[in-house]
C-alpha positions in Angstrom: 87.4 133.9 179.9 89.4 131.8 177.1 92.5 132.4 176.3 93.5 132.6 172.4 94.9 129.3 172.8 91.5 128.1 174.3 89.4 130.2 171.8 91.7 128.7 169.0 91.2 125.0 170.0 87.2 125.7 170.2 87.4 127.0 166.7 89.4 123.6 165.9 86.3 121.2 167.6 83.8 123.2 166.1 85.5 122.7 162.8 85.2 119.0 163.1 82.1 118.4 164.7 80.7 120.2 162.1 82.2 117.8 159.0 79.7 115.9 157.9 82.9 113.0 157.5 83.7 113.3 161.4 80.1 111.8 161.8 80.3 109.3 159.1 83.6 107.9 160.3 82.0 107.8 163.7 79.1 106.1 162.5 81.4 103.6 160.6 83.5 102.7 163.6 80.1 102.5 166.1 79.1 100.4 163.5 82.2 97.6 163.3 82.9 97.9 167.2 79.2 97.0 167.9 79.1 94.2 165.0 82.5 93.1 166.1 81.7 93.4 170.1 78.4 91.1 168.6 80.0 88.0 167.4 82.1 87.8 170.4 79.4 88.1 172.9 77.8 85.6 170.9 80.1 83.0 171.2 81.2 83.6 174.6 77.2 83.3 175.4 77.0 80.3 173.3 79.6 78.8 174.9 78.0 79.3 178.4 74.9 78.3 177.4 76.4 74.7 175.9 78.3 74.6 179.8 75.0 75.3 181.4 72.3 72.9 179.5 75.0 70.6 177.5 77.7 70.0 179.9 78.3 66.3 178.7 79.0 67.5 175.1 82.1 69.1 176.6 83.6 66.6 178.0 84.1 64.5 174.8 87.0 63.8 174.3 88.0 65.0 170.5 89.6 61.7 169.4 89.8 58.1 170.9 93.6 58.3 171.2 93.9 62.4 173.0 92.6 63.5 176.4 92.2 66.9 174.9 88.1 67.5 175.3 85.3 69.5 172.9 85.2 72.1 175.2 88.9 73.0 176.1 89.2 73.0 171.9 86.1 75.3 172.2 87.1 77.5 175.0 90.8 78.2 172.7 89.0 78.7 169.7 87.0 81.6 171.5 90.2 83.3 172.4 91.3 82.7 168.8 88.2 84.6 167.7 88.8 87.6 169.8 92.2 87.5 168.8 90.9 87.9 165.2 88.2 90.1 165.5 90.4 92.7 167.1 93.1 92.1 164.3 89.9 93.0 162.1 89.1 95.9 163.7 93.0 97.0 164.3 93.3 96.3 160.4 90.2 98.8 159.7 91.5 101.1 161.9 95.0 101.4 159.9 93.9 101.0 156.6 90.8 103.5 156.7 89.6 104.8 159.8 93.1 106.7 160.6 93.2 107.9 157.0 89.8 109.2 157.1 90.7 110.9 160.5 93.8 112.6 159.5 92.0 114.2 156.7 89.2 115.7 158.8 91.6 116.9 161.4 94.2 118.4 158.7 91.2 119.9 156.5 89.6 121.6 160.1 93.5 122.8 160.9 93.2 125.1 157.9 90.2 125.8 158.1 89.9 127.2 161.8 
């Protein structure tokens, strides 16, 4: 048996699950988590496919003077892109995703 606490909370997820918002917003995020999620896996897999069939290419060096090679500069700009994309999605997240959240949340709080 639920308690009126438990009973309460049910009330509350009903409520939310049943905003037509709460599935937009999920839609929305499953949408720039999977696109995001995309472009890395396609450079990471890029990047292993150039080490598999291209290794030469890698080992360039990037100027005549530097012993800094093509794929070391490639390898740090694939950590620079993760480190961007989740800045993208971290931005998203604060400028619209918790806004829209808050809403749903606070609107199902009054009306469950």
């Amino acid at each position: 048996m639920l308690s009126s606490t438990d009973a309460s909370m049910e009330n509350w997820y009903r409520a939310i699950d049943a905003d037509p918002r709460f599935h937009a917003l999920a839609r929305q995020r499953s949408r720039l988590g999977w696109g995001l999620g995309g472009a890395v896996l396609v450079a990471y897999y890029s990047f292993i496919l150039i080490i598999a069939f291209k290794p030469a290419w890698l080992v360039r060096p990037l100027g005549p003077t530097t012993v800094v090679t093509v794929g070391i500069a490639a390898g740090l700009a694939i950590i620079a892109l993760c480190v961007a994309l989740t800045g993208v999605y971290i931005w998203q997240a604060n400028r619209d995703f918790d806004r829209k959240n808050r809403e749903i949340v606070d609107d199902a709080r009054r009306n469950a």
